[in-house]
N, C-alpha and C positions, 0 to 999 in steps of 0.2 A: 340642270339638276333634275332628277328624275326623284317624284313624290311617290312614297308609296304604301299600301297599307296591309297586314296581316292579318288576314280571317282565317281561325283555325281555335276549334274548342281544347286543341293539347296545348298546354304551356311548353312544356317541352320544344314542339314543331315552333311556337314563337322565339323561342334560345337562340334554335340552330337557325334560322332564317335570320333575324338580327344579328347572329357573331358573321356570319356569311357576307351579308351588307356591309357590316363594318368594316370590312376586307378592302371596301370598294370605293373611289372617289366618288361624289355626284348622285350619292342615294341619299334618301333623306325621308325616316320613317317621322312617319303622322299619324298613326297610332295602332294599338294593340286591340283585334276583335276576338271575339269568343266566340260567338257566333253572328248569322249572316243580317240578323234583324238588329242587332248593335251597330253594323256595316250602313245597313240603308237608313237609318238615323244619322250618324258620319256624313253620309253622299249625301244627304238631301240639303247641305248648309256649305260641303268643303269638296274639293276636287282634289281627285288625286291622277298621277299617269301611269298607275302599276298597284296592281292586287296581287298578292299571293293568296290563292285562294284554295284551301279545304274541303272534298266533297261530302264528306260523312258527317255531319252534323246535325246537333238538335234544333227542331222548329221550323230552319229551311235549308232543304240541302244547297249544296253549291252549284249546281248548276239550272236550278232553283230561282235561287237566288239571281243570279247572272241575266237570265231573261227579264227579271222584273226591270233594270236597268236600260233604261232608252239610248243613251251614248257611256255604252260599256269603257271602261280605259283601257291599257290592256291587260291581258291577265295571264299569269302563272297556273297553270294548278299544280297542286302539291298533295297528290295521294298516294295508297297504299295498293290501292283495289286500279291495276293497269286495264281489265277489262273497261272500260269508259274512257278511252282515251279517244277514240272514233266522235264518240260525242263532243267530245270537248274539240279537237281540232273542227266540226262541224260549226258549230259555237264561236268560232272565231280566236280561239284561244293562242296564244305567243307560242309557247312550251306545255308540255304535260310531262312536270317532274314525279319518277317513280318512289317513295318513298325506303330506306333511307339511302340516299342519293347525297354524292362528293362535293365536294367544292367545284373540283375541275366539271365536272354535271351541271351541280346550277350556273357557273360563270359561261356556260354556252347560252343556257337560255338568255340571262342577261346579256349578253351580245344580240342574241337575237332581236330584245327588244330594243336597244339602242337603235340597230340598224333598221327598225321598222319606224321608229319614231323620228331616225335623223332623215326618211326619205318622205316620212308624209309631207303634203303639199302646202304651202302657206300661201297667205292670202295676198301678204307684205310680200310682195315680191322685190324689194326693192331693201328690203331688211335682210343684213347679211347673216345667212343659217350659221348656225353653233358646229364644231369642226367636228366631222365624222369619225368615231374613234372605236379601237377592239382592244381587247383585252388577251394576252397572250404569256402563259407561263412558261418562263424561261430561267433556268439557274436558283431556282427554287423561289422564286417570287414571282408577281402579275406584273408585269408592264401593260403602260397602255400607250396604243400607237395611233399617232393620226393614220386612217387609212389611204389620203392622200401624199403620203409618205414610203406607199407602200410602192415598189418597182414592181417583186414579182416573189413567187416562192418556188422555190424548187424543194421535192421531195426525193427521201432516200430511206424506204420501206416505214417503218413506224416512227421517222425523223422526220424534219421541215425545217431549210431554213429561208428564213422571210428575211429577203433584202430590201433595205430601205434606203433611201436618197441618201443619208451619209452614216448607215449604221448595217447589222445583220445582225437575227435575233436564233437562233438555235433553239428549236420548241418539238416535245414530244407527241405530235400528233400525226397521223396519216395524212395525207394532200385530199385526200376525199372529205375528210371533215374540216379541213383548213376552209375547204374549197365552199361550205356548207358555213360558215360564220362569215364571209361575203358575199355583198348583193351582187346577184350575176350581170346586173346591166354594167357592172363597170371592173369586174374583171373576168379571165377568160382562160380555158385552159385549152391549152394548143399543143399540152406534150401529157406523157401519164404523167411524169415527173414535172411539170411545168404549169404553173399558171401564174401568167401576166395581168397587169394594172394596162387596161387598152387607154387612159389616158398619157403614158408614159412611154407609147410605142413611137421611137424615132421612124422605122422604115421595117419595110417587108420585102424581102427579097428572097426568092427561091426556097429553100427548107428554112429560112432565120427569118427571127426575128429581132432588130434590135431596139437597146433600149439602153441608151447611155452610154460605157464602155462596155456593154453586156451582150452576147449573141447568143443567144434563145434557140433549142432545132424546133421545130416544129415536127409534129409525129405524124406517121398516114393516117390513123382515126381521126385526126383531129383536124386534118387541112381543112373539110367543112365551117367549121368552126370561123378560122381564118378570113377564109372566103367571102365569109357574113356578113365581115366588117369592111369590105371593100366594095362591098355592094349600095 
C-alpha cells in the first residue's frame, strides 16, 4: 500500500489527483494540504511514501518546502510552470507532472514510483519483498501485472504487445516508452521491436533468443546488449 499525501493550494488539483488514485489499487490517501506548512505539521507526527506536491504556493513554495525535509518520501510534482523541472529532477523528484496532464500521464509516474520503491533495499533480507507490479491500459481499462510474469514485449509502431507466462496484453504505446516503465537491470532490449525479461531467457543461440516456445531475432544494434549478459 503506497501512503500518500496532496499539497496543493487548488482544491480543484486535489479533485483531479484523488479521482486519478481512485482509479488505482494500493493508494491510500492521508490527507488534503493547502499549503506546504499544513504539510510539515502532517510529517512531523505521520509518514507518508508519496507527495503530490505543488510548486506555486503561499508562505512556502514547493521546493522550499522539499529541502526542509531530512528523509524526503518520494515525490510528484505537479505544476503549471515546466521551466523548473531541471530543479526538481535535481531534488531527487520521481516525476514532474506538467499541469493539466492525462490519466494515461500520471499512471506513468505512478509506475515509476512503484518501481522505485519495489527495488529499494531492505534490511530484512530474509522478509519476503511484496510482488513487483505495472500498470498497463488495455481495451479501455488498467490492468495490473506482476512484472515477473512478464516474457517479453514486442512492438509494432505505436502498438505493444506484452507477452506474459499464460496471457498477452495488446497496449497503445511505443516500445521506447514501454521500455521506460521497466527497471533496466531485469529486462533488455535486443531487437527495435523487441525487449525481453533476461530472467525468462531459456538459451542464446546465433541471431535467437529463446524463451519458452518463443524465438526472439536479435537485431545488429543490439548484439552488444546481448553480449553483456554473457559476460
Amino acid at each position: 500500500m503506497i501512503k500518500y499525501l496532496i499539497i496543493d493550494d487548488e482544491h480543484v488539483a486535489h479533485e483531479i489527483i484523488k479521482s486519478y488514485c481512485d482509479l488505482l489499487p494500493n493508494l491510500e490517501l492521508k490527507k488534503h494540504c493547502y499549503d506546504a506548512i499544513e504539510a510539515l505539521d502532517y510529517l512531523r507526527d505521520n509518514q507518508v511514501d508519496l507527495i503530490f506536491l505543488d510548486l506555486n504556493m503561499p508562505k512556502l513554495k514547493g521546493f522550499d518546502f522539499l529541502r526542509t525535509l531530512p528523509k524526503p518520501p518520494k515525490v510528484i510534482v505537479t505544476s503549471a510552470y515546466q521551466e523548473h523541472a531541471l530543479e526538481g529532477y535535481e531534488l531527487g523528484i520521481v516525476d514532474y507532472l506538467l499541469k493539466p496532464f492525462s490519466f494515461e500521464r500520471f499512471l506513468k509516474a505512478i509506475n515509476k514510483t512503484i518501481e522505485i520503491k519495489n527495488s529499494a533495499p531492505t534490511l530484512n533480507v530474509s522478509k519476503k519483498t511484496e510482488e513487483e507490479r505495472v500498470f498497463f491500459y488495455s481495451n479501455k481499462k488498467h490492468i495490473q501485472v506482476n512484472i515477473s510474469d512478464i516474457l517479453f514485449i514486442e512492438g509494432a509502431g505505436n502498438y505493444c504487445k506484452v507477452i506474459l507466462k499464460n496471457d498477452s496484453i495488446l497496449i497503445r504505446e511505443k516500445i521506447s516508452d514501454v521500455l521506460k516503465m521497466l527497471l533496466p537491470e531485469k529486462f533488455i532490449q535486443v531487437h527495435k521491436s523487441f525487449v525481453i525479461a533476461k530472467r525468462h531467457i531459456d538459451a542464446i543461440e546465433g541471431n535467437r533468443v529463446f524463451i519458452m516456445d518463443h524465438k526472439i531475432p536479435i537485431g545488429n544494434l543490439f548484439k552488444t546488449n546481448v553480449l553483456d549478459l554473457l559476460q
